[in-house]
gemmi code that builds the backbone of each chain (N, CA, C; Angstrom):
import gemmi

chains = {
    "A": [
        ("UNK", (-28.566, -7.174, 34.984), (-28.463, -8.093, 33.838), (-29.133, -7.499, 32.604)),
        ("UNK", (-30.671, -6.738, 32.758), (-30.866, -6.401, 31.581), (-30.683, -5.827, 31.322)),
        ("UNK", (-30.068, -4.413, 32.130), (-29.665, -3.084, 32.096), (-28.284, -3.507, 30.752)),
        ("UNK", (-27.377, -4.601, 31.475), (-26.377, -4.929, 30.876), (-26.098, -5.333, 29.354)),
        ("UNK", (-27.172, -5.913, 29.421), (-27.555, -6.442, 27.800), (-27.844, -5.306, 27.226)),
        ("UNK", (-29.099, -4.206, 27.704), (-29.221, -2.858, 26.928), (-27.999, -2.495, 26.874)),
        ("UNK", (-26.908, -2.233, 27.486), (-25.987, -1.149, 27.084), (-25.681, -1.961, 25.642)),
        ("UNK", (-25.110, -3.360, 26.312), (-24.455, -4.290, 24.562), (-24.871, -3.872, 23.631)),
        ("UNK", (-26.077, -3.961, 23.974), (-27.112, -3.695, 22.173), (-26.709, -2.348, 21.666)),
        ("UNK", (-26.961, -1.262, 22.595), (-27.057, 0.112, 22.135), (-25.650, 0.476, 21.628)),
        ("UNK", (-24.426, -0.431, 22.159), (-23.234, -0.509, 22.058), (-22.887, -0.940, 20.770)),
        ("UNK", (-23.754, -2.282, 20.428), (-23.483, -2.489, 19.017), (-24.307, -1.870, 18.149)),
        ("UNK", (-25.301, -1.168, 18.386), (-26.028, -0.525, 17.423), (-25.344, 1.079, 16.901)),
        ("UNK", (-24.773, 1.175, 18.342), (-23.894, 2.358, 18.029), (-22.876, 2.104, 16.379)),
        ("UNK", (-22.198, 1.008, 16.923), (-20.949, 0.667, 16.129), (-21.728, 0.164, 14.459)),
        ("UNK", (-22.606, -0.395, 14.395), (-23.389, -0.566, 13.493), (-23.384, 0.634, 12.669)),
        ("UNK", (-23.914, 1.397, 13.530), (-24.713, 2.864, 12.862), (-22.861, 3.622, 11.863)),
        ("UNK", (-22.726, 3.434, 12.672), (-20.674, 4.187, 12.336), (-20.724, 3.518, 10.848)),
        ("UNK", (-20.546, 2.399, 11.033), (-20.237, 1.121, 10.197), (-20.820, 0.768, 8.823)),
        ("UNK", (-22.102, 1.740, 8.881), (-22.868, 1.714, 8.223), (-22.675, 2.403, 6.882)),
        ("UNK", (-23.005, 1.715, 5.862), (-22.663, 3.093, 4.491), (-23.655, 3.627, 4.359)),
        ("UNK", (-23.715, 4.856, 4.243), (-24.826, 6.024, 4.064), (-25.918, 5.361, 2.710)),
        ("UNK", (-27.482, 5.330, 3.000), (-27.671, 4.838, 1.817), (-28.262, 6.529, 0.952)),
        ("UNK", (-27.995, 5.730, -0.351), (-28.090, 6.878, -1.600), (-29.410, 6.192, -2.275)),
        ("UNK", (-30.505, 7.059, -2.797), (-31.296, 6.712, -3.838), (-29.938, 6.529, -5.404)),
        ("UNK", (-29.837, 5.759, -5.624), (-28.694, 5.103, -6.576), (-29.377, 6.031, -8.136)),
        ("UNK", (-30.958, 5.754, -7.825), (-31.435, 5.794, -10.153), (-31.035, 7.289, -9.479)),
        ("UNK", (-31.252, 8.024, -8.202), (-31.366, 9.596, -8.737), (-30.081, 10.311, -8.624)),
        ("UNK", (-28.753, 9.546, -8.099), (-27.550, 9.854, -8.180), (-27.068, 9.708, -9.603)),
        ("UNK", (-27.661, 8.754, -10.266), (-26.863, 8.179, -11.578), (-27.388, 9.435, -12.510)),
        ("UNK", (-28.795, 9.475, -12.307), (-29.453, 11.183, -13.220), (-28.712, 11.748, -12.922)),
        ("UNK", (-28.159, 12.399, -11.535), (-27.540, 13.494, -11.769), (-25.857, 13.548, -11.819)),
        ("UNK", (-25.290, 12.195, -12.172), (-24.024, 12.412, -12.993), (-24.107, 12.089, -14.245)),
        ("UNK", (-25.081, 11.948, -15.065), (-25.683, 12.093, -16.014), (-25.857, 13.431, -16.610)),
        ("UNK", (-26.722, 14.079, -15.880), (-26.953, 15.731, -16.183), (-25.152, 16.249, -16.369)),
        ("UNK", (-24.371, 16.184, -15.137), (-23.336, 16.633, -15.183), (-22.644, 16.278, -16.421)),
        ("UNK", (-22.724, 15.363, -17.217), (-21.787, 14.758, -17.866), (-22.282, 15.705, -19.344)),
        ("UNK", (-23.620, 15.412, -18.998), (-24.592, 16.482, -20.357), (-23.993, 17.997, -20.169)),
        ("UNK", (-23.602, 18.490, -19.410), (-23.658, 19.552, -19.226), (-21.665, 19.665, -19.323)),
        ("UNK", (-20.885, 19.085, -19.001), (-19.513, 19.209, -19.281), (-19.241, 18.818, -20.633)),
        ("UNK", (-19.864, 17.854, -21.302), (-19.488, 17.933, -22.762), (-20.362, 18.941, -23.656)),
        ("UNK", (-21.163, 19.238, -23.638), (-21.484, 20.394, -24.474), (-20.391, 22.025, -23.802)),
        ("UNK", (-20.110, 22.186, -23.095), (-19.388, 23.327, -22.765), (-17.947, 23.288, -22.981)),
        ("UNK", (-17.548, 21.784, -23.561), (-16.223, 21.780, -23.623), (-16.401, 21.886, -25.355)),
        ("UNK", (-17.315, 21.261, -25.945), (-17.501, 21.409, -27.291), (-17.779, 22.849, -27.395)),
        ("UNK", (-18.446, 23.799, -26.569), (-18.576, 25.560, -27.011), (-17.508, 25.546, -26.295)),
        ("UNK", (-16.881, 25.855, -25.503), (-15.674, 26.363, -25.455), (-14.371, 26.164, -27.122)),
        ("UNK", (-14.155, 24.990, -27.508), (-13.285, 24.550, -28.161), (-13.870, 25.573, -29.215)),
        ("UNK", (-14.985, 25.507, -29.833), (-15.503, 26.763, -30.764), (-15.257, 28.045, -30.274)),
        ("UNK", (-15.036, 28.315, -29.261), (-14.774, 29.822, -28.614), (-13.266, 29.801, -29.016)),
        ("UNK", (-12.606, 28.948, -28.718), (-11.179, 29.075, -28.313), (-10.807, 29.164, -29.731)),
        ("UNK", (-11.478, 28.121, -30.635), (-11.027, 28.308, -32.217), (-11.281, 29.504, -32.854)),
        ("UNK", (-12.068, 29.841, -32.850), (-12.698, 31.906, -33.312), (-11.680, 32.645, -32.630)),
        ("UNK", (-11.364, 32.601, -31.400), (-10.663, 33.650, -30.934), (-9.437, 33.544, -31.363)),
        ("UNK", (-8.430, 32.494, -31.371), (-7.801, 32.050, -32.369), (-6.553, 31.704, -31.305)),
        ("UNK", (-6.539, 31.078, -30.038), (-5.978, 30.611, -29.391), (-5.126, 29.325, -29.912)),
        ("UNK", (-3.949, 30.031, -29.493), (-3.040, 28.838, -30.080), (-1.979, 28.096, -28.758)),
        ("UNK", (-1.437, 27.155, -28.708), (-0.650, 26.335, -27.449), (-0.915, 26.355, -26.412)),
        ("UNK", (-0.301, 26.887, -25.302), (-0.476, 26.792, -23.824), (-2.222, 27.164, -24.057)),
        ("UNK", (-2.295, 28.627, -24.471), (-3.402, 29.291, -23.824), (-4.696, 28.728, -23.795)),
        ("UNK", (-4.951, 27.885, -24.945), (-5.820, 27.264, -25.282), (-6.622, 25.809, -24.132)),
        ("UNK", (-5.263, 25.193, -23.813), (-5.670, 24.388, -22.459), (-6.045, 25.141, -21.119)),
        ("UNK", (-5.183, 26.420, -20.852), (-5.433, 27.400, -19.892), (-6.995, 27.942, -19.828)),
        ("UNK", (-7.364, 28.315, -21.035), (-8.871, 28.701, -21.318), (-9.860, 27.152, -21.199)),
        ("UNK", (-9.304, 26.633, -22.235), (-10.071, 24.921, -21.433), (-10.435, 24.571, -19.704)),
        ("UNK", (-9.497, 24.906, -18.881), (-9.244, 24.778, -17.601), (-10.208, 25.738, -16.709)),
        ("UNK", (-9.453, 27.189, -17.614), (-10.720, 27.835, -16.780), (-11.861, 27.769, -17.294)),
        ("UNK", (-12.515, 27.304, -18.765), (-14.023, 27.039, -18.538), (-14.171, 25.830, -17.521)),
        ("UNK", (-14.115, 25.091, -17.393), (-14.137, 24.198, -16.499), (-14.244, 24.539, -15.190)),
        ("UNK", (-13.868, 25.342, -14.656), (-13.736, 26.047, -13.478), (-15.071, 26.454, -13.480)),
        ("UNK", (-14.901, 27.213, -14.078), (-16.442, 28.355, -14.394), (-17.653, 27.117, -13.998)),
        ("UNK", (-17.559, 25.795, -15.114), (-18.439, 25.127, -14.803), (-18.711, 24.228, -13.603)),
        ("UNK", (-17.970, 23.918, -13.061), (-18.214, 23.696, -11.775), (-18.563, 24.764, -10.665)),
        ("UNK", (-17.764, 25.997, -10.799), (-18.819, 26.861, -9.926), (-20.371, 26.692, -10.174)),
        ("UNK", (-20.586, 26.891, -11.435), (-21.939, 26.755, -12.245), (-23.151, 25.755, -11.352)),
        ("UNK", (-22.314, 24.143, -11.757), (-22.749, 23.327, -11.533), (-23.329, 23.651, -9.721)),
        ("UNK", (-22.068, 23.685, -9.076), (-22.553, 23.687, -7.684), (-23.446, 24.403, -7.272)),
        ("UNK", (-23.547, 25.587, -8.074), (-24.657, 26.827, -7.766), (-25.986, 25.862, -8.139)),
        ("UNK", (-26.054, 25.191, -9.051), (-27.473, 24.126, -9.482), (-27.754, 23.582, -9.114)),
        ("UNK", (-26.897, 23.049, -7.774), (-26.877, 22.100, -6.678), (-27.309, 23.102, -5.279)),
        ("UNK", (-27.379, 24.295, -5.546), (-27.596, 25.032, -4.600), (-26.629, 25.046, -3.483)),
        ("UNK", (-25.226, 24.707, -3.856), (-24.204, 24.412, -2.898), (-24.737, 23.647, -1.941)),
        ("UNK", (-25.705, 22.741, -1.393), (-25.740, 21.665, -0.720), (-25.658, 20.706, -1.558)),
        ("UNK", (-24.313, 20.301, -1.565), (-23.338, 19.177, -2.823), (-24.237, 17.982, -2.059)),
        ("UNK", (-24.233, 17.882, -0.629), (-24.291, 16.497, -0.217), (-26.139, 15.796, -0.255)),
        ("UNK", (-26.784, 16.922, -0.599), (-28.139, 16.328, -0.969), (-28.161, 15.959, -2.363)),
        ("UNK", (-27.162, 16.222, -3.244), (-27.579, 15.486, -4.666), (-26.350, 14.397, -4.533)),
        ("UNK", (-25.130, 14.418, -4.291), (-23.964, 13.813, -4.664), (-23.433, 13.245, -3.920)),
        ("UNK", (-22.953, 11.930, -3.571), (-22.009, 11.538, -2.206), (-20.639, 12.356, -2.144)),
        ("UNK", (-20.243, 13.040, -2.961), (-18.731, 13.790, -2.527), (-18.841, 14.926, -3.289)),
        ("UNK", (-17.574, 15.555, -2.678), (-17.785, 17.035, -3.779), (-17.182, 16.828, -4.899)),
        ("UNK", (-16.145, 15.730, -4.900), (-15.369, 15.264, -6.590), (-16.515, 15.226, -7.311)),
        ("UNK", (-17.360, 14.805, -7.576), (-18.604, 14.245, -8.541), (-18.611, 15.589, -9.096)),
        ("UNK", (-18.962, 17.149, -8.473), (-18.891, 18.493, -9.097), (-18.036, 18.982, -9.511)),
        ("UNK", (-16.353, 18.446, -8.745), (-15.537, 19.477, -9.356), (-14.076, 18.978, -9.899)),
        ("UNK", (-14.315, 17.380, -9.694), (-13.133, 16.492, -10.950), (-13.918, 15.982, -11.857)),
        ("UNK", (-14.870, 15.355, -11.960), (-15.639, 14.395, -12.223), (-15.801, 15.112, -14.141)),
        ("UNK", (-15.241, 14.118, -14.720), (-15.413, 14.587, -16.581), (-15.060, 15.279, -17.143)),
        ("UNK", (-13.731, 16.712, -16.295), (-12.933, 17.039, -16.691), (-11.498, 16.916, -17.665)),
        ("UNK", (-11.220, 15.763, -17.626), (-10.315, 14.932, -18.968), (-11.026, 14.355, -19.619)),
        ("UNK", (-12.652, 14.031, -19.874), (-12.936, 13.554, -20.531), (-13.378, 14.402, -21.668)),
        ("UNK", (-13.626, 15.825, -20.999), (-13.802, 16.407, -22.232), (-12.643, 17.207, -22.609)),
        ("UNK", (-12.143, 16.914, -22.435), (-10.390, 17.267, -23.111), (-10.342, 17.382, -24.760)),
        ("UNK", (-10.687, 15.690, -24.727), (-11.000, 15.413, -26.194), (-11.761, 16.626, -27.071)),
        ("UNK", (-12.986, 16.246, -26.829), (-13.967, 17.107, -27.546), (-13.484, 18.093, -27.651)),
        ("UNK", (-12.759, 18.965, -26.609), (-12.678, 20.794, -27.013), (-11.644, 20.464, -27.686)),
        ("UNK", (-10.207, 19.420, -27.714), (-9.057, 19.816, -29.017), (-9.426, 19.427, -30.116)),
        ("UNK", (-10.708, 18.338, -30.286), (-11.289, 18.738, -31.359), (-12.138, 19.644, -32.086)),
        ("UNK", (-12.726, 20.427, -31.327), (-13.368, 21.595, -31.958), (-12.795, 22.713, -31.821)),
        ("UNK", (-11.964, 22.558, -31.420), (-10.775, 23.920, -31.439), (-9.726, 24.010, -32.589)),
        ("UNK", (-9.579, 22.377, -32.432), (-8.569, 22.667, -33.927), (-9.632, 22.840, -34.905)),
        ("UNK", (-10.910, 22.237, -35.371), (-12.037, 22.240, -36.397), (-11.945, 23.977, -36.725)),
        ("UNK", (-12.492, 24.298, -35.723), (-13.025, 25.750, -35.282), (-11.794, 26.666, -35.737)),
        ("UNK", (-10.871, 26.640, -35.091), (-9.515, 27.205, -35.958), (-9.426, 27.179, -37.368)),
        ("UNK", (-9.308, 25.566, -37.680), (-8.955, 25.423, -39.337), (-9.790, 25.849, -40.113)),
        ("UNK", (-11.267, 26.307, -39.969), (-12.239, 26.906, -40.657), (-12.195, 28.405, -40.374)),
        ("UNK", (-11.671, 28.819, -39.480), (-11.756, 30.210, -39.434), (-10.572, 31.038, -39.947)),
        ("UNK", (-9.280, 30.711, -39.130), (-8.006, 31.277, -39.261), (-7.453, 30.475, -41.039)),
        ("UNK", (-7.595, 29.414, -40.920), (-6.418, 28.730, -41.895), (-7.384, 28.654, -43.404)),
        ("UNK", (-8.362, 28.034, -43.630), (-8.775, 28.363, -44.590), (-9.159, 29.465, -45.296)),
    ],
    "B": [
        ("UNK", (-36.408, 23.867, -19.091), (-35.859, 23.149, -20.311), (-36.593, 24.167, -21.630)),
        ("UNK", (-37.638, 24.191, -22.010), (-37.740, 25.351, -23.229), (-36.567, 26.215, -23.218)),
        ("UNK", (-37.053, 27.437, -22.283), (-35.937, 28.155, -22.126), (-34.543, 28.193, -22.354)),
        ("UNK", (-34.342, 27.368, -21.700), (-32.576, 26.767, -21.564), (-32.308, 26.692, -23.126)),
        ("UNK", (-32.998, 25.867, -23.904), (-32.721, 25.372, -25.080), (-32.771, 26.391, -25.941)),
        ("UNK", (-33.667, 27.419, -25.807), (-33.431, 28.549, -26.930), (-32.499, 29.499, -26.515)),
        ("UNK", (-31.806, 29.482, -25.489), (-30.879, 30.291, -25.505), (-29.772, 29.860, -25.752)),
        ("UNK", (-29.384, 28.578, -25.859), (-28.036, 27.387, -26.716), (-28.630, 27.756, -28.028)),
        ("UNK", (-29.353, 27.968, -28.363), (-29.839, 27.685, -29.931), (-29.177, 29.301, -30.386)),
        ("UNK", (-29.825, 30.268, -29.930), (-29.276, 31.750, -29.920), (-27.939, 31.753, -29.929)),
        ("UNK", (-27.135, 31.369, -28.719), (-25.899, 31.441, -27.917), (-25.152, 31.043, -29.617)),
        ("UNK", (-25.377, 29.846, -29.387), (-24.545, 29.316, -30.889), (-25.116, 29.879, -32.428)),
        ("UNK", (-26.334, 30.824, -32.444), (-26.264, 31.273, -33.763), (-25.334, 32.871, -33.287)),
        ("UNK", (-25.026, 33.064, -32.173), (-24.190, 34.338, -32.184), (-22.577, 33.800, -32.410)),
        ("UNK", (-22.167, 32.591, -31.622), (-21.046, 32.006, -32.201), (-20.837, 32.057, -33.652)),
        ("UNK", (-21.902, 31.239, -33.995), (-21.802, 31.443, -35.950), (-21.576, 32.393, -36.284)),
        ("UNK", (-22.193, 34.037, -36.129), (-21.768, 35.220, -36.374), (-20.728, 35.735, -36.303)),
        ("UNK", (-20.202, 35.210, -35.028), (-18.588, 35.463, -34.807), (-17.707, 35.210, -35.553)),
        ("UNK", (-17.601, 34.000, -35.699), (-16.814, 33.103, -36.822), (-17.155, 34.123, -38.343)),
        ("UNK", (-18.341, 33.686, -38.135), (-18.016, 34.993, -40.057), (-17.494, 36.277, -39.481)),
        ("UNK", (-17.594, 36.591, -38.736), (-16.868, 38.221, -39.135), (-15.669, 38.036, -38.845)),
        ("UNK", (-15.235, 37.115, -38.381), (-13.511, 37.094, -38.057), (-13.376, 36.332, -38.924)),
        ("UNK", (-14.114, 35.629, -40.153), (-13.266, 35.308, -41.437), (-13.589, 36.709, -42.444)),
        ("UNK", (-14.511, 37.111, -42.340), (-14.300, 38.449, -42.985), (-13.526, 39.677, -42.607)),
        ("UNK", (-12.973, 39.703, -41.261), (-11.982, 40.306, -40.921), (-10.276, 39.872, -41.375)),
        ("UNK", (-10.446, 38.504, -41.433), (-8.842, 38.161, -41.478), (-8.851, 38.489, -43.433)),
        ("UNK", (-9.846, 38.427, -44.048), (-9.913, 38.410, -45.463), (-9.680, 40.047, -45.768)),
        ("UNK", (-10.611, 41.126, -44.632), (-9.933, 42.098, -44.809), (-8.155, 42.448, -44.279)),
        ("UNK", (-7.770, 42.017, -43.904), (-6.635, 41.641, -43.568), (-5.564, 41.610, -44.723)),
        ("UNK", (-5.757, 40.341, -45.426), (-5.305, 40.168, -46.559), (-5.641, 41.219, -47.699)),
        ("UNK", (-6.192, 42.083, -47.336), (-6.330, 42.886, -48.464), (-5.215, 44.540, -48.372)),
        ("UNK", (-5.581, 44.302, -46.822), (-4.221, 45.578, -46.421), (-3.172, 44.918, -45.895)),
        ("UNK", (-3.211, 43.731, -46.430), (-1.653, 43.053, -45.924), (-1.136, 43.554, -44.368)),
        ("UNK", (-1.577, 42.982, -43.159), (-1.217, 43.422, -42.042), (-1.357, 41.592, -41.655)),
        ("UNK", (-0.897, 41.884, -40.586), (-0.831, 40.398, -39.642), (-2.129, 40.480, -38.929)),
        ("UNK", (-2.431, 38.895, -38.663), (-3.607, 39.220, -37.413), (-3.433, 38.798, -36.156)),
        ("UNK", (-3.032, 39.805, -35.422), (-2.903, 39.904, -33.943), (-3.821, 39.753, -32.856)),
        ("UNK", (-4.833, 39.436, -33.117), (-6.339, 39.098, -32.340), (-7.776, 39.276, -33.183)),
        ("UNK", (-8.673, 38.702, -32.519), (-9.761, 39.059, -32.922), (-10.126, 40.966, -32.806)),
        ("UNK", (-11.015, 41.433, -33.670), (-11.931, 42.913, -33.435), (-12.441, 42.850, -32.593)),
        ("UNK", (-13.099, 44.097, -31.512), (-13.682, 44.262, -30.442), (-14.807, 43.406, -30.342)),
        ("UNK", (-15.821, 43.714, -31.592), (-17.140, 43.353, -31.095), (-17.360, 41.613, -31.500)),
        ("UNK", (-16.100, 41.058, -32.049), (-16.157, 39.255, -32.133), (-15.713, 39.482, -31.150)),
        ("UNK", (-15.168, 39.963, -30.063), (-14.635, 38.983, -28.715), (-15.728, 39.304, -27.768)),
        ("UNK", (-16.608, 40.346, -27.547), (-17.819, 40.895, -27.220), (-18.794, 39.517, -27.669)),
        ("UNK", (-18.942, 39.284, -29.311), (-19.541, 38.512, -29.378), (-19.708, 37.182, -28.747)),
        ("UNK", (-18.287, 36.723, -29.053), (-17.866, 35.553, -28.607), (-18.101, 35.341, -26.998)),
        ("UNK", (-17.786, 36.248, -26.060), (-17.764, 36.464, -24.897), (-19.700, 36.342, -24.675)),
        ("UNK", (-20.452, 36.826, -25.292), (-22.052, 36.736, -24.935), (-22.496, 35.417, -25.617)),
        ("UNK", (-21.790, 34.711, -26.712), (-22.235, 33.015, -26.831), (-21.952, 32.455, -26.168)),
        ("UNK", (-20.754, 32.521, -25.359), (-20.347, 31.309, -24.598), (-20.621, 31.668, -22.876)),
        ("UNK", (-21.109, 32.549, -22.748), (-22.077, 33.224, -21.104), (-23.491, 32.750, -21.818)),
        ("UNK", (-24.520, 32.940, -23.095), (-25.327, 32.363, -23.187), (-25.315, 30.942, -23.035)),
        ("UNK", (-24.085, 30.132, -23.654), (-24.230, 28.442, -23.945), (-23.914, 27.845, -22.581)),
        ("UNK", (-23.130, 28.877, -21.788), (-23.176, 28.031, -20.507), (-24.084, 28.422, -19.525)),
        ("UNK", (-24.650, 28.998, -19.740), (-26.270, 28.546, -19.107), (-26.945, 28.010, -19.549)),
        ("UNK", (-27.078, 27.881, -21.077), (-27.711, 26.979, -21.530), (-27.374, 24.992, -21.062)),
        ("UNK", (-26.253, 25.209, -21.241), (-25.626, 23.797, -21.184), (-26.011, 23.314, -19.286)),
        ("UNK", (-25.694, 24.547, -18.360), (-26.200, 24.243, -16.831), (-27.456, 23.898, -16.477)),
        ("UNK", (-28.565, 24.990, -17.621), (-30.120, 24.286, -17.491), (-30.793, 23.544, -17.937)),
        ("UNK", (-29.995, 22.694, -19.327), (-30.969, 22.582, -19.757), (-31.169, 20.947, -19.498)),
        ("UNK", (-29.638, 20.074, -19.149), (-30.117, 18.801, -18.605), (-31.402, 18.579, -17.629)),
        ("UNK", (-31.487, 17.726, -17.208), (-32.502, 17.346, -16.301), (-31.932, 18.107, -14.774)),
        ("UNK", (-32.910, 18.696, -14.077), (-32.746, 19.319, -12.529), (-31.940, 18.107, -11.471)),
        ("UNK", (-31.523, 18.597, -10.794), (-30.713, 17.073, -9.809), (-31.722, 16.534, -9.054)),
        ("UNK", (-31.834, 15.712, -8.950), (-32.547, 14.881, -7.800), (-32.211, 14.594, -6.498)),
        ("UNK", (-32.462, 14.809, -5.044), (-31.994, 14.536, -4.297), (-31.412, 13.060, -3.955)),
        ("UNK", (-30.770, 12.604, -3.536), (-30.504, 11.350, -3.144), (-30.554, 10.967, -2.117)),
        ("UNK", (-30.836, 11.862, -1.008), (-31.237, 10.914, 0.382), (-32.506, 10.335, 0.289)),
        ("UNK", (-32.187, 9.280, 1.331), (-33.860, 8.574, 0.837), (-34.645, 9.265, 1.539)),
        ("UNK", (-34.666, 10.220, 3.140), (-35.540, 11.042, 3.516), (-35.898, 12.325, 3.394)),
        ("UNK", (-35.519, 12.461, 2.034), (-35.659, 13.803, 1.412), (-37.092, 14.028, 1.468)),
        ("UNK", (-37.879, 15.030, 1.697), (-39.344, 15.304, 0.723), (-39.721, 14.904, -0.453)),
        ("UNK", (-38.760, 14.655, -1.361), (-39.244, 14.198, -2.747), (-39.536, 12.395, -2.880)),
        ("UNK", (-38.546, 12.138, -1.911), (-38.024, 10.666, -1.703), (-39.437, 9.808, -1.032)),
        ("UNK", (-39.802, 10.657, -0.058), (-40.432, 9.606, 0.723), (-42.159, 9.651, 0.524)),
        ("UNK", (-42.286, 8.299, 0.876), (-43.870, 7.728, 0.664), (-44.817, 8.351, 1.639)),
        ("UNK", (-45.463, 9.405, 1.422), (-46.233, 9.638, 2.446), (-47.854, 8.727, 2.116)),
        ("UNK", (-47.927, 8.206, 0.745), (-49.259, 7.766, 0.916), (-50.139, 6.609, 1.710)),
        ("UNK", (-51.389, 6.917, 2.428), (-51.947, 6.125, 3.881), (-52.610, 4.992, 2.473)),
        ("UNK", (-52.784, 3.590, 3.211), (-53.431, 2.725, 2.292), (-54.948, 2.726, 1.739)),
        ("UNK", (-55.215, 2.739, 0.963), (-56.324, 2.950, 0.190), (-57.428, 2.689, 1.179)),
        ("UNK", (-57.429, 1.495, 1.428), (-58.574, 0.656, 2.461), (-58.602, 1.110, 3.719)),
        ("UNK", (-58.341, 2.130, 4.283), (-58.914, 2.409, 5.824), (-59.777, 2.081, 6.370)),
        ("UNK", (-60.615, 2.714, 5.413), (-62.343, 2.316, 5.833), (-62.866, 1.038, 6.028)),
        ("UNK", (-61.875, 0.108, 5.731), (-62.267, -1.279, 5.810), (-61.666, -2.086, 6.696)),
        ("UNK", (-60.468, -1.436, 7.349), (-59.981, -1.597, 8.513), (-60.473, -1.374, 9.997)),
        ("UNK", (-60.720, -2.910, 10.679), (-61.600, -2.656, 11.686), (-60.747, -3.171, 13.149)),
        ("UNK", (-60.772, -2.258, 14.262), (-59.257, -2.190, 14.961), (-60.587, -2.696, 16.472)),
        ("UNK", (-61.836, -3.114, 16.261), (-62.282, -3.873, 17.717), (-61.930, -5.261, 17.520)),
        ("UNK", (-62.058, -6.200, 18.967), (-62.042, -8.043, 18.830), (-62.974, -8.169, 19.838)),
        ("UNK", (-62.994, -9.162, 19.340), (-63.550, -10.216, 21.313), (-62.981, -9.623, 22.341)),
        ("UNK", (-61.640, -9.355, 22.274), (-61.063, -9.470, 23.461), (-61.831, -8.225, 24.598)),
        ("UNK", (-62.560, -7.419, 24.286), (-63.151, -6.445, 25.321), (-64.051, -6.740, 25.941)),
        ("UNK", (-64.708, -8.536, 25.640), (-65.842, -8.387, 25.990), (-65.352, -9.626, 27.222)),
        ("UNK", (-64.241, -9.772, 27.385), (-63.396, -10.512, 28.581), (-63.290, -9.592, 29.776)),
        ("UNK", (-63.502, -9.730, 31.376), (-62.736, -8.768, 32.169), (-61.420, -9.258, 32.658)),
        ("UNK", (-60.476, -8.678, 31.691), (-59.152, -9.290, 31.877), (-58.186, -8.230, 31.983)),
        ("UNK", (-58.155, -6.827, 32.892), (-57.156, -5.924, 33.235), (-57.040, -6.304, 34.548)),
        ("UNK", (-55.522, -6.479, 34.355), (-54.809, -6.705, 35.779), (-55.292, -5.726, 37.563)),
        ("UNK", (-55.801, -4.674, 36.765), (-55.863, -4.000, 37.924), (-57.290, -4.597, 38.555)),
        ("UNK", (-58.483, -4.749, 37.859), (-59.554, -5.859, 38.174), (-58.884, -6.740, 38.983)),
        ("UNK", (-58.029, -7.810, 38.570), (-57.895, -8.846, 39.236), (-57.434, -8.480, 40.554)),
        ("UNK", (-57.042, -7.688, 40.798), (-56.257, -7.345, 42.297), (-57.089, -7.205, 42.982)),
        ("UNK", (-58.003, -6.398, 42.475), (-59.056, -5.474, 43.427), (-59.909, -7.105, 44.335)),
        ("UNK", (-60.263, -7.892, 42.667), (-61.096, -8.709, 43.300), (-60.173, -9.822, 44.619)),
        ("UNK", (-58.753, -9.351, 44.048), (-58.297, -10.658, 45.068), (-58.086, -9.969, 46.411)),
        ("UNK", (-57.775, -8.766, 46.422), (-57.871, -8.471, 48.030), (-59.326, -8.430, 48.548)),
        ("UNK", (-60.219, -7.786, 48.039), (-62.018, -8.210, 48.803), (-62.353, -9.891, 48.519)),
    ],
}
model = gemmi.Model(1)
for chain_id, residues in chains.items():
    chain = gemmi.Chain(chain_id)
    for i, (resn, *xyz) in enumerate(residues, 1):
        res = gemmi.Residue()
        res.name, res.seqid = resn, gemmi.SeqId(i, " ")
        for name, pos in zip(("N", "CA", "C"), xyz):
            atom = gemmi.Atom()
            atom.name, atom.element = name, gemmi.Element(name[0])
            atom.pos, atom.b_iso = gemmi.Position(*pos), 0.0
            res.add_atom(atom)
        chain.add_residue(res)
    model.add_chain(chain)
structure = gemmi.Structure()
structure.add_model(model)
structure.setup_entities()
């Protein structure tokens, strides 16, 4: 009988444990998609200045956008020391995560950066 | 963070440099009437060492990541409570003879 009841318990503690959502320190996850976010918009704003000086025009210009981006997520993960899962619950958070958002910023400082260099 | 920050600060006064010489290049340009087909060697050199400086700058210079498990080393409370010393772990109860193995002894003699 009590043997029986132990298994139940350990049975539901099992299923519990499964069931369970992993807990996260939340303030020190939010810092560090924070940092990330600090760190993808300033590189999309120097990139868009790179891309405008060099004097990238159509496709290539999103292509070079793309691969800084790349670059920065290798970056990033290396800062993470590639153990993604002690700072971040997934690996998206390093390597989608604020990529269209800085879209914006670099076609604006790319066209800026252009029109002051090439056109004026 | 010092660090980090003066080399964005650098990184982008070599950008600035860039930019002028490739408007003083395209101006020489206009002077021998040719097209401009790319940047000069040492703006893409340049350009190429601002933006390897700014992205390290931009990787170090936010705040370091924080772990997020809660049993990380950084995470957890190791501190014992102030008051130990004032914590006192005797009672009454020792001055009872109340271990079971006593009672046996006395009930078989």
């Amino acid at each position: 009988m009590a043997a029986n009841e132990d298994s139940r318990s350990s049975d539901r503690k099992s299923a519990d444990d499964s069931d369970d959502l992993p807990i996260f320190n939340a303030e020190n996850l939010q810092s560090n998609m924070k940092s990330i976010y600090y760190s993808r918009t300033f590189l999309s704003i120097i990139g868009g200045v790179v891309a405008g000086i060099w004097g990238f025009t159509g496709l290539t210009g999103f292509v070079f956008y793309f691969l800084i981006m790349a670059v920065a997520s290798l970056g990033l993960a290396a800062k993470a020391k590639f153990s993604v899962h002690t700072y971040f619950d997934s690996w998206n958070r390093i390597l989608v995560d604020g990529v269209l958002g800085g879209l914006m910023s670099f076609v604006l400082f790319w066209t800026f950066a252009y029109d002051i260099v090439h056109i004026f | 963070m010092g660090f980090g920050f003066a080399l964005g600060v650098f990184g982008g006064l070599i950008l600035a440099h860039a930019a002028y010489a490739t408007i003083q290049y395209r101006g020489m340009l206009k002077i021998v009437e040719e097209e401009f087909s790319g940047p000069p060697m040492n703006v893409v050199v340049e350009l190429l060492l601002g933006l390897a400086l700014c992205m390290w700058a931009g990787l170090a210079a936010p705040t370091k990541f924080l772990s997020i498990l809660p049993d990380s080393d950084e995470n957890r409370i190791v501190s014992l409570p102030t008051n130990l010393d004032f914590m006192i772990f005797n009672h009454r109860g020792r001055v009872f003879p109340s271990s079971d193995a006593e009672l046996k002894l006395k009930s078989k003699s």
